[in-house]
N, C-alpha and C positions, 0 to 999 in steps of 0.2 A: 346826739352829736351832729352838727350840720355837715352837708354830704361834703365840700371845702374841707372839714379839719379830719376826716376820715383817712386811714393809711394808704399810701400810695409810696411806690418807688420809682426811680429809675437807675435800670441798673450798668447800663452801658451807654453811650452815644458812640460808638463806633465812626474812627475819622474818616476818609475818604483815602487814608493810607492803609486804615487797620484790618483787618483780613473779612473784618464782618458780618454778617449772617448767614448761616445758608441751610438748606434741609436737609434729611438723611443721607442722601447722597452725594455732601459736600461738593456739591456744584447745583449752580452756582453760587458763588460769593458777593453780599450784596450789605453797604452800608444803610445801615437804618437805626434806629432810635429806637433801644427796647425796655417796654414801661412794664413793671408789675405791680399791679393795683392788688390789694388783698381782699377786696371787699367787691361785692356786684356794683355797688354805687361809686366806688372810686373806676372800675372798669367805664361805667358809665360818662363817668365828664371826661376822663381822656379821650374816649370815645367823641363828645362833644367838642370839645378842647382843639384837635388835630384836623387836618386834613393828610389826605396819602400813607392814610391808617389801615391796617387790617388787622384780626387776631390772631394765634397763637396757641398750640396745645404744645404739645412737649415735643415737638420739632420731627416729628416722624412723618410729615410727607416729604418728598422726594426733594422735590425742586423748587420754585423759587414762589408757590403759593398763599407759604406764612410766613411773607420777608412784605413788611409797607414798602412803598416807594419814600416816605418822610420817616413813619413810628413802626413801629409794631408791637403789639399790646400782648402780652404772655398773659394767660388762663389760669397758668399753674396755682399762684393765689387765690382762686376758686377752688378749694379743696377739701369743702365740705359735705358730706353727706345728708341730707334733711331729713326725709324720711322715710318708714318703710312701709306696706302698708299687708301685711301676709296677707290676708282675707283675698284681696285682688292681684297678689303679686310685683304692685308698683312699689318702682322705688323712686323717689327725689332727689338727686345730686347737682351739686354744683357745675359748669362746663370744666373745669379744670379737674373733676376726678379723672383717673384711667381705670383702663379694664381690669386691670392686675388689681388694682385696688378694688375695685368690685371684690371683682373674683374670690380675692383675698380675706375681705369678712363676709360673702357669704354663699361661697362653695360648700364649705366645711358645713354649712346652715342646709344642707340639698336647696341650694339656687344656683341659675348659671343663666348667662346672655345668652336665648338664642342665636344672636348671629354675632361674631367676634370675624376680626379681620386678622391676619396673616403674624400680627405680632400682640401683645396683649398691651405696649406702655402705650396706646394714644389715650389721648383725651375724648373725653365724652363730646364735647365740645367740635373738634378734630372729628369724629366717627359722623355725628349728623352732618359736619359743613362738606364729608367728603362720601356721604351715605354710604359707607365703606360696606363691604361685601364680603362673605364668608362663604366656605367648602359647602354650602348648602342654598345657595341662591337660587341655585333651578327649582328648589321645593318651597323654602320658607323668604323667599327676598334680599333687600336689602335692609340694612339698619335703620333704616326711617321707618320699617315695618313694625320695631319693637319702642319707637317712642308715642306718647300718646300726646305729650304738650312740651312746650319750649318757652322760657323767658326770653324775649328778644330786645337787645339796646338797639333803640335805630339813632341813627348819625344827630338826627333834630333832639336829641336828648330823652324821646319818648321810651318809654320798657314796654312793652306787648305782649302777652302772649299768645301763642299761635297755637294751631292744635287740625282738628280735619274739618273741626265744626266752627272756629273762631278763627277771623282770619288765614281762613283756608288758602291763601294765592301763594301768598306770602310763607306759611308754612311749605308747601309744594317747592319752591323757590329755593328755600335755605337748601332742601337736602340735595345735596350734590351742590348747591351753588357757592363752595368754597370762601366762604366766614364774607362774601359780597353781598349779603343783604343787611347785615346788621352783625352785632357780637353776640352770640348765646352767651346768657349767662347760668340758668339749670335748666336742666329736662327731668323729664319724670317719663320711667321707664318702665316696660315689663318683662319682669326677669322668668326662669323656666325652671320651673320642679325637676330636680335629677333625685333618681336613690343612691347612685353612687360615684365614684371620682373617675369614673373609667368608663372605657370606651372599649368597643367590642368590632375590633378591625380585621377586616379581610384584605389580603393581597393577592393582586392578579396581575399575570406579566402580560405587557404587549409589546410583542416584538418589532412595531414599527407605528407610526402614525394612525393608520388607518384602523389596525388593531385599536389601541386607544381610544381613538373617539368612541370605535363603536362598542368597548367595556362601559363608556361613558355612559352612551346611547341605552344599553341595554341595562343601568343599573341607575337608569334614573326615581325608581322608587326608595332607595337610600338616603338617609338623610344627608350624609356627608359623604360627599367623593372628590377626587382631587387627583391628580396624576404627577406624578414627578418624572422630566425628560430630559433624558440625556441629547444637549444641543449637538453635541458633536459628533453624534455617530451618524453613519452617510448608507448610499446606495440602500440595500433592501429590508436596511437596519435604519432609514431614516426616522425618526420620531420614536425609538425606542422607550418602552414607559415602565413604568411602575404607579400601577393603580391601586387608591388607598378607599378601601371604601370604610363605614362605619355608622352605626348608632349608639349611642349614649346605653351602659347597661345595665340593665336590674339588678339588684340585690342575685336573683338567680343567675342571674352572669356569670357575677363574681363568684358566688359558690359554686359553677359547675366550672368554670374556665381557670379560677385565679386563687382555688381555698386556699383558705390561710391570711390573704391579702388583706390591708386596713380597706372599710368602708371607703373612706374618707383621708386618706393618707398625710401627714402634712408637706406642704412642696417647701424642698431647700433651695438656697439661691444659689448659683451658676457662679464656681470660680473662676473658668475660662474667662478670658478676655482679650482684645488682640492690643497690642501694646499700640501707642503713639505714631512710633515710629516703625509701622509694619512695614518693610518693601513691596510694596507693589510689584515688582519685579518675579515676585515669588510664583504670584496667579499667570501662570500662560499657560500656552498649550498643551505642552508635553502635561505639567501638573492637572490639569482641566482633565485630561483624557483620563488620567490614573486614577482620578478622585470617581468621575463618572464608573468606570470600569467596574472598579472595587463597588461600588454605591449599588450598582446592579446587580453584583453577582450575589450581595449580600441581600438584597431584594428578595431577588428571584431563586432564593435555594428553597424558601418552604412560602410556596403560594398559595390559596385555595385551603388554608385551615386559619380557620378563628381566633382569634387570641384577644390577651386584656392590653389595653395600651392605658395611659395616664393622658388627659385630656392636654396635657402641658404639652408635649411634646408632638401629640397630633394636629395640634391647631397653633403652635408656635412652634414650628422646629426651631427656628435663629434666634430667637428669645434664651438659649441657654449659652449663645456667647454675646457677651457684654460688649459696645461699640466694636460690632463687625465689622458694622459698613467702613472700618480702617482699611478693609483688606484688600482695597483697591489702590489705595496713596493717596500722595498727597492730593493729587489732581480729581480722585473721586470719581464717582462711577453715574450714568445714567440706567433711570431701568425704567425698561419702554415692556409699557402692558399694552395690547388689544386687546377690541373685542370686535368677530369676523361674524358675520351672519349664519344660523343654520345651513341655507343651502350653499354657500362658497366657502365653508371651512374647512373640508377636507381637500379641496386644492389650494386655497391661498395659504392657509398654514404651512403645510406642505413647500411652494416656495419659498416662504419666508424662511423654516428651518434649513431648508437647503441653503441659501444664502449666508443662513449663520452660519452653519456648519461647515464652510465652504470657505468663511472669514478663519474660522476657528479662538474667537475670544467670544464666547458667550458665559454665560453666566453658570455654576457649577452647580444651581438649585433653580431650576426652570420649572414653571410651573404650568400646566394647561388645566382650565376647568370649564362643568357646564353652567351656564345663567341664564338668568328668565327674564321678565322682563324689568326695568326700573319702575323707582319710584318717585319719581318724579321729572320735570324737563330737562334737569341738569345731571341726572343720575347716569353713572357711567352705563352700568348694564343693559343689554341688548340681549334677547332671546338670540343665543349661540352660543361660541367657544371665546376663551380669554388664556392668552397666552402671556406670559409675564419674566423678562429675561432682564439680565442685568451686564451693563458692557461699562469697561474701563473707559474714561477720557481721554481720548488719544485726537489726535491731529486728523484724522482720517474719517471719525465715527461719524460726526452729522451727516455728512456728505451720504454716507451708507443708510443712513437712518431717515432721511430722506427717501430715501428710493423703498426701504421698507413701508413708510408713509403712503407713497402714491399706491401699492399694494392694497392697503387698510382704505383708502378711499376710495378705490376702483368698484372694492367689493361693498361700501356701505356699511364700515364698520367704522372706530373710532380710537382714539386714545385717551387711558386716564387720568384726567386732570392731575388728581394726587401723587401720581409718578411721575409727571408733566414735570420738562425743565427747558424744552427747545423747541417744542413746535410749531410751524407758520401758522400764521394766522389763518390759511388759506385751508388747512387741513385741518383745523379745529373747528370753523366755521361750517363746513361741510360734513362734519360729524354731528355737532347738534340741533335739530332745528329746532328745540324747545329752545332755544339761546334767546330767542325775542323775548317770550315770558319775563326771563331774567331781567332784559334789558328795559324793561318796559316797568315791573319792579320798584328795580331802583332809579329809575327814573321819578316815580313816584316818591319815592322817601329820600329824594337826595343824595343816595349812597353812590351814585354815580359819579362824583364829584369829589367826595370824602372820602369813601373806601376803596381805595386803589390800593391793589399787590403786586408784585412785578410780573406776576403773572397773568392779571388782569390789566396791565400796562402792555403786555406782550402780543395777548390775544385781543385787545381793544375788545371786552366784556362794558 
């Protein structure tokens, strides 16, 4: 069948009246032209075809990165599996699988993604263009660590693939360089031998910031750790945590921690959901403080003893209610992650929660963790700390998020693209200097030209 008569859609033009596009954090809202091609070849000529194109996974970054400024090409019609290969581990997928789907045939198999990012529905696609980052970055990386090769559309209609050893620049380039050097269309990946569905988690209280980091500090030979912070507690309670550590556990895990438990359990789907029209109004202060309070106390009544968790729930808490991101309104919420240098984390953090803490709207699931370094010029992580808050749309925020901004650049740290929905050029430019790489790239393959997203319209990438 000639690549012409091969299946291709489109499934909306949105007018310049009609509400949109826009990323998990329903802001911003941006007209553009959304094409779903079902095939790698039909991806391919729209790819050719447009200008002010960019792709598409299942809409889970933040802000305005997988919106064109003309098209924008959805992945999701990539949604096949290739193949597998046990002897080495790899597997072959299309860019439009997600993790869940992974996960899904073949967990139950003892396989699992070394590194999975914060929620399980992104695309494959989505995870390399944003080399997204998991509870385990200070030991095992980012996501560019666990792919071994990539199909790549470049804008002149060429496919490539790229890999460490073929077209090494270019591969380096894509990861973190949010779907600006071409459209993935599969990767081949290597998945991780688990014996069983569970995880063998410790909890540890720290009663302020400084506590925290240095739980962090001291239990950097964990595979996974992670801290959950209460933004709103203040004075000698500033940075109040709950530190989650864990390793994947053995068959003797489960029979000394969990008899009785399934190997392998099957996961059910999450009837929660937050309705359409959830008030906004609901999430403020007084609510924020209660939900923290209660959240801690339940934390921190039994710390310091072992138990079995379900990997679902350790590595995706907000995965068990269905479009959360409602719970902010209609106007949407931004959520602003750093990453602070080792040696200025314990005081610029430190500001910055007092700030919030001080605004009192931050976000009721903050996160801080430790990383190492990226993998590549455009990869968020920086050897230090990453803090990751989430704040309602209000008339007031940029202005604040601003002044948090000059904070993260004084100290040589940065923000992540993937959560990225507002900021200047000025401070994105001063956060990466691998940024020439990029630009030098696509300059090379024309994607300079072609591939525009409003986000790379914003940052002039």
């Amino acid at each position: 069948m000639p690549a012409a008569a091969l299946p291709r859609r489109v499934i909306s033009t949105p007018g310049p009246s009609g509400l949109g596009l826009s990323g998990w954090g329903n802001y911003p809202r941006a007209s553009s032209e959304l094409l779903a091609p079902q095939t790698p070849a039909g991806a391919r000529d729209y790819l050719l075809e447009r200008s002010g194109v960019v792709a598409r996974g299942a809409g889970r970054a933040y802000g305005d990165a997988a919106i064109g400024t003309q098209s924008t090409i959805s992945s999701r019609g990539l949604n096949r599996m290739r193949s597998f290969d046990a002897a080495s581990d790899q597997l072959t997928v299309e860019a439009g699988v997600t993790i869940a789907e992974i996960l899904a045939a073949f967990e139950p198999r003892g396989f699992f993604l070394k590194v999975v990012p914060g929620t399980k529905f992104v695309t494959i696609g989505g995870a390399i263009a944003a080399d997204v980052h998991g509870k385990n970055h200070h030991r095992d990386g980012g996501f560019g660590n666990i792919v071994d090769s990539f199909r790549l559309a470049l804008p002149g209609g060429e496919t490539i693939t790229c890999s460490r050893s073929e077209n090494a620049a270019l591969f380096a380039a894509t990861l973190g360089g949010m779907g600006l050097t071409g459209m993935i269309l599969d990767a081949t990946l290597r998945l991780l031998p688990i014996e069983t569905a569970w995880l063998r988690q410790d909890t540890r209280v720290a009663g302020n910031l400084d506590a925290a980091i240095d739980q962090l500090d001291s239990s950097a030979s964990s595979t996974y750790s992670v801290a959950w912070i209460d933004c709103l507690a203040r004075g000698a309670a500033l940075g109040r945590s709950l530190v989650y550590l864990a390793e994947h556990a053995t068959r003797r895990d489960k029979d000394m921690l969990g008899s009785g438990l399934e190997t392998f359990p099957r996961l059910r789907a999450s009837r929660l959901a937050v309705p359409e029209l959830f008030p906004g109004w609901l999430l403020n202060r007084a609510s924020m403080r209660v939900f923290n309070e209660l959240y801690f106390r339940r934390g921190a009544a039994h710390p310091g003893k072992p138990r079995l968790v379900h990997w679902d729930p350790y590595f995706f808490p907000l995965d068990a209610i269905a479009d959360w991101n409602r719970i902010y309104g209609r106007r949407g919420f931004v959520q602003y992650q750093c990453v602070i240098p080792l040696d200025r984390a314990h005081y610029v953090l430190a500001e910055i929660l007092d700030r919030v803490s001080r605004r009192g709207d931050a976000s009721f699931l903050a996160v801080l963790k430790q990383l190492g370094e990226g993998s590549g010029p455009m990869s968020f992580p920086l050897r230090g700390y990453t803090l990751t808050m989430d704040f309602p749309v209000t008339d007031a925020l940029f202005a604040f998020l601003d002044q948090l901004d000059a904070l993260v650049v004084d100290a040589g740290g940065r923000l992540y693209l993937a959560k990225d929905a507002r900021q200047s050029r000025a401070t994105f430019e001063s956060g990466y200097p691998g940024l020439a790489a990029l630009r030098d790239i696509r300059q090379q393959t024309g994607a300079n030209t072609r591939l525009v997203s409003h986000l790379s319209a914003r940052l002039g990438i």
